[in-house]
KOLMI-472467 format. One line per field, with one value per residue (C-alpha): residue in one letter; residue number from 1; x, y, z. Coordinates in steps of 0.5 Angstrom, whole numbers, m for minus. Layout:
BEGIN
residuo: c(A;...)
num: c(NUM;...)
c1: c(X;...)
c2: c(Y;...)
c3: c(Z;...)
***
This chain:
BEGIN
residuo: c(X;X;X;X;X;X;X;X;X;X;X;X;X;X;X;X;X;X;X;X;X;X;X;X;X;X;X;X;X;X;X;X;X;X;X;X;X;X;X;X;X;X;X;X;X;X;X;X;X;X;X;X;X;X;X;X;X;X;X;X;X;X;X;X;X;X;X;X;X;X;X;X;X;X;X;X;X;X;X;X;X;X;X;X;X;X;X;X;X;X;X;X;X;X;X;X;X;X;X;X;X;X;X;X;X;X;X;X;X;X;X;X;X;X;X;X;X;X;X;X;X;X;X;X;X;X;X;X;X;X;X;X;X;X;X;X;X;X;X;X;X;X;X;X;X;X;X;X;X;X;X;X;X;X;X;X;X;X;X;X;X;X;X;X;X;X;X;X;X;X;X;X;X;X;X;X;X;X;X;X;X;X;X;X;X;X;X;X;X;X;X;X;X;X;X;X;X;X;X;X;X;X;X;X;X;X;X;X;X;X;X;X;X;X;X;X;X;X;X;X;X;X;X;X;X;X;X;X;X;X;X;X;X;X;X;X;X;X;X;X;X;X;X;X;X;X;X;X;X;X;X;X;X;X;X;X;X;X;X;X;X;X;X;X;X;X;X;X;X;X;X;X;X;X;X;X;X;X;X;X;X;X;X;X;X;X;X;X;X;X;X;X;X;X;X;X;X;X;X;X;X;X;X)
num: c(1;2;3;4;5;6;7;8;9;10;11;12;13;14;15;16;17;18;19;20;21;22;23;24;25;26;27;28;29;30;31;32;33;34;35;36;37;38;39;40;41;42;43;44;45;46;47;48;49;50;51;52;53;54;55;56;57;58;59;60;61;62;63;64;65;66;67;68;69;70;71;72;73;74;75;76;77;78;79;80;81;82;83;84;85;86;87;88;89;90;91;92;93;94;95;96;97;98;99;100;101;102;103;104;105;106;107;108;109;110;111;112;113;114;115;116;117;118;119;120;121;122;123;124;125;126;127;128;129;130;131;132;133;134;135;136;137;138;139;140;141;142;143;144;145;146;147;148;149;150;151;152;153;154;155;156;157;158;159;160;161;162;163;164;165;166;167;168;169;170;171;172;173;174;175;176;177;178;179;180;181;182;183;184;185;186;187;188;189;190;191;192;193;194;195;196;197;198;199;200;201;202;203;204;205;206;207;208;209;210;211;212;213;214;215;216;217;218;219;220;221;222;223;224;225;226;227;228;229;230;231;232;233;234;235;236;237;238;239;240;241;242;243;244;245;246;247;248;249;250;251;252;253;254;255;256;257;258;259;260;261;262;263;264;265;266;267;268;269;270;271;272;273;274;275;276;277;278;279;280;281;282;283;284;285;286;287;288;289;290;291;292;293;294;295;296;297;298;299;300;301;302;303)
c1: c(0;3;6;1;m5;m9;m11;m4;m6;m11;m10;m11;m17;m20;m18;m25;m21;m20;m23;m24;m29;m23;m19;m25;m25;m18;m18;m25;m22;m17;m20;m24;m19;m16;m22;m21;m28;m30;m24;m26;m32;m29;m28;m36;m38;m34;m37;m44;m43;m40;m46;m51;m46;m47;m55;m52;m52;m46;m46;m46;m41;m36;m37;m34;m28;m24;m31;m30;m34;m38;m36;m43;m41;m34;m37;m42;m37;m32;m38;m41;m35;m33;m40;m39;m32;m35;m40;m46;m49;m49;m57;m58;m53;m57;m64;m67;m66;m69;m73;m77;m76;m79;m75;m76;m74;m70;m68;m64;m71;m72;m68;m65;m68;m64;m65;m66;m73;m75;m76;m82;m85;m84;m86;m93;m93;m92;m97;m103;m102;m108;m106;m114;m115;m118;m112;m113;m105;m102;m95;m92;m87;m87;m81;m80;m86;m83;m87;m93;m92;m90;m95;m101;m98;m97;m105;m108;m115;m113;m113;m106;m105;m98;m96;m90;m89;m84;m88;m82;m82;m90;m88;m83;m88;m93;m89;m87;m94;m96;m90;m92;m99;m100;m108;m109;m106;m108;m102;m103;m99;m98;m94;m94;m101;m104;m108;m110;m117;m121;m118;m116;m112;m110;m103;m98;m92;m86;m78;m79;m71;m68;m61;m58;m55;m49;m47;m48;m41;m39;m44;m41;m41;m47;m51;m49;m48;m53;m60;m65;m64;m72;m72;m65;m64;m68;m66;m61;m62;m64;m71;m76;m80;m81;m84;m90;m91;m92;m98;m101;m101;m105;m110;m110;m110;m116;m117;m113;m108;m101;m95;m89;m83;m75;m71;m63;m64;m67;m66;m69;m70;m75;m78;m80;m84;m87;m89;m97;m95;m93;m88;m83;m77;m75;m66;m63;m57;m53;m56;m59;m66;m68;m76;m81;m88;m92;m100;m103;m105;m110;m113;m113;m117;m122;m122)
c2: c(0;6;11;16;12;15;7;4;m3;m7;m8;1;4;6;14;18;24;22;15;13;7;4;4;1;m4;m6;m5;m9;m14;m15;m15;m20;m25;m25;m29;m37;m38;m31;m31;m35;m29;m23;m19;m20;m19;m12;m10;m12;m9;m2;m3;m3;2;8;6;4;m1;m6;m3;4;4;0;5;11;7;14;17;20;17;22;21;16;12;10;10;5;2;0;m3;m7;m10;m11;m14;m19;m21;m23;m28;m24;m25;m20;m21;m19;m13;m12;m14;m17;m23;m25;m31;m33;m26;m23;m19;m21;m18;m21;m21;m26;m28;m33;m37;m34;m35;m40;m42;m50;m48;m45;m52;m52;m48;m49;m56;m53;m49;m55;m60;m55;m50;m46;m40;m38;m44;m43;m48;m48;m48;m49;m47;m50;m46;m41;m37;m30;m33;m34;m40;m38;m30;m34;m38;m33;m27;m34;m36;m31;m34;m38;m37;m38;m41;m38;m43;m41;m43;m37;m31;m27;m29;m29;m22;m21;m26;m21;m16;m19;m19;m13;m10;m15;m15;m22;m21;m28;m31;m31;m33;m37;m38;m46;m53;m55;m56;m55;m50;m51;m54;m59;m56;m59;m57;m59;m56;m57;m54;m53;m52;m55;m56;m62;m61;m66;m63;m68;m64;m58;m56;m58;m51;m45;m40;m35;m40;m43;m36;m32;m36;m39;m46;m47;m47;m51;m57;m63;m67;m72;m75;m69;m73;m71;m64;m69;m75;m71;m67;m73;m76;m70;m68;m74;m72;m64;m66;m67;m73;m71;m66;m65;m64;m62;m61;m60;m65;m66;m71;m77;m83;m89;m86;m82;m87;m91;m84;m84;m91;m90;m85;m85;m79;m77;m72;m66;m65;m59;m55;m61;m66;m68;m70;m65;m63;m68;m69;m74;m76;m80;m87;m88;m82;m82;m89;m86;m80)
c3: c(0;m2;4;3;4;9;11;12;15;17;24;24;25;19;18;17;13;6;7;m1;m2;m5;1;5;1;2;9;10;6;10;18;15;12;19;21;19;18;13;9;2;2;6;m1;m2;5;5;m1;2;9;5;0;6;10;5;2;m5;m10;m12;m19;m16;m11;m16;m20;m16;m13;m11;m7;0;5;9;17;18;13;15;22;20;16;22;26;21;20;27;28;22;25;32;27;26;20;13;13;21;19;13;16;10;5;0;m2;m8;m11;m5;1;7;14;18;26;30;33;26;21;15;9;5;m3;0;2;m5;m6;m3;m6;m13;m11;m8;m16;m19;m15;m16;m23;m21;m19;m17;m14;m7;m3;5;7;14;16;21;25;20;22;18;14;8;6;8;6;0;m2;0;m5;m11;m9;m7;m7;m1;6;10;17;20;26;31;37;38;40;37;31;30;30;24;20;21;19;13;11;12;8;3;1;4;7;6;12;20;24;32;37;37;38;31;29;36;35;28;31;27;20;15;9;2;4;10;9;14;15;21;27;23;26;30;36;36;30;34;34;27;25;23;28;25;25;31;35;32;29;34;37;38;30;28;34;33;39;38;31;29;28;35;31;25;28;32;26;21;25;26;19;17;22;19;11;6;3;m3;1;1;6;4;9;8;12;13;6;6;11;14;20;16;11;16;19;12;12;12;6;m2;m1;m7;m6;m9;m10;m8;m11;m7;m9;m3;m2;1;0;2;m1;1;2;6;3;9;6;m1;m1;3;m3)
***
């Protein structure tokens, strides 16, 4: 670095006169690199943190290399930085995500919307292509609301049942509906589909806690650290939230109804939880049979 730059090093703080987005950059690049575990994304993770620190796009920050940062924005800068070194996630930093085209709030209170969960979506598209159809579709633990925000925006003739048993993360789900015209959807406090009654629906959906606990230190730090265990943990095979889930969505399904759930990949702990059910899954990006979708043969003999 040249001996007149006004950041002379990564371990310096960064200086506030004459600071360029070119020199935050390095500098942020730097301090993150210095982190085992943010080093292979550190350049990407700087040029999203100063995107967010100075309210501009990736293209029109790049575009001015040699602009000033005000002294707000370097100050932010330094701390989101800081922030993202201690763990905290770019999408706690920024506040949002998005998923299926949609930006969706986020606090430490939910998960992070993640593309695997896509998946449920795009099968629910594809099992029922009338877009009018007037589907009843419940969401359980619901979370930021994506799947059923989601769902209700993409059926907008259907009525939505948003589940939770975090108080808190009802909170941002509703949030996110009223931000996005979601006027379909009704949300409960509940354990699993406890406080559903005596409905029944055509679609069951949920990214239910699936993790083992074993595998609990094996987790990078910001998610380990920073998003809720209530909605990550499920017991010690990973398999505790499922095996109440299962039956009870047989008891919540109309004949013909479908329930589709992410999981940590097909098993055979989980093909004997579906024993009583014709289920097919969906691969992600990884090629893990990550989505389920099934229907209960009980069920649909009856139909």
């Amino acid at each position: 670095m040249a001996a007149n730059s006004t950041v002379p090093d990564a371990h310096d703080p960064l200086k506030i006169a004459g600071c360029t987005v070119a020199d935050a950059l390095r500098v942020g690049t730097a301090r993150l690199q210095m982190r085992d575990d943010l080093r292979d994304n550190a350049t990407r993770d700087a040029q999203q943190i100063l995107e967010i620190a100075m309210g501009l796009s990736r293209v029109q920050m790049l575009a001015t290399p040699e602009r000033p940062l005000r002294e707000e924005e370097a100050g932010s800068f330094q701390g989101m930085v800081a922030q993202r070194r201690g763990g905290v996630p770019i999408q706690h930093l920024r506040g949002s995500q998005e998923f299926f085209g949609r930006s969706f709030s986020v606090t430490p209170d939910v998960l992070i919307p993640r593309p695997e969960t896509e998946g449920i979506v795009e099968e629910v598209l594809r099992l029922c292509t009338d877009r009018s159809a007037p589907l009843r579709i419940a969401d359980v633990g619901t979370g930021s609301g994506i799947l059923a925000v989601t769902l209700a925006l993409e059926y907008p003739a259907s009525v939505v049942l948003a589940l939770d048993l975090s108080r808190a993360a009802l909170a941002v789900a509703r949030d996110n509906a009223s931000a996005l015209g979601a006027r379909n959807v009704r949300f409960a406090e509940s354990d699993l589909l406890a406080a559903a009654g005596d409905e029944r629906f055509d679609m069951i959906v949920s990214n239910p806690p699936y993790i083992p606990l074993t595998e609990a230190a094996e987790l990078h730090r910001q998610v380990r650290d920073h998003e809720p265990h209530l909605a990550l943990f499920g017991g010690e095979d990973g398999l505790d939230v499922i095996r109440r889930l299962v039956p009870q969505a047989a008891a919540h399904l109309r004949p013909d109804g479908w329930l589709l759930m992410e999981t940590a990949g097909r098993s055979t702990a989980l093909d004997g939880l579906f024993r009583e059910w014709n289920v097919h899954y969906m691969k992600d990006l990884q090629g893990i049979e990550r989505v389920a979708a099934a229907q209960h043969t009980t069920l649909l003999q009856s139909h």
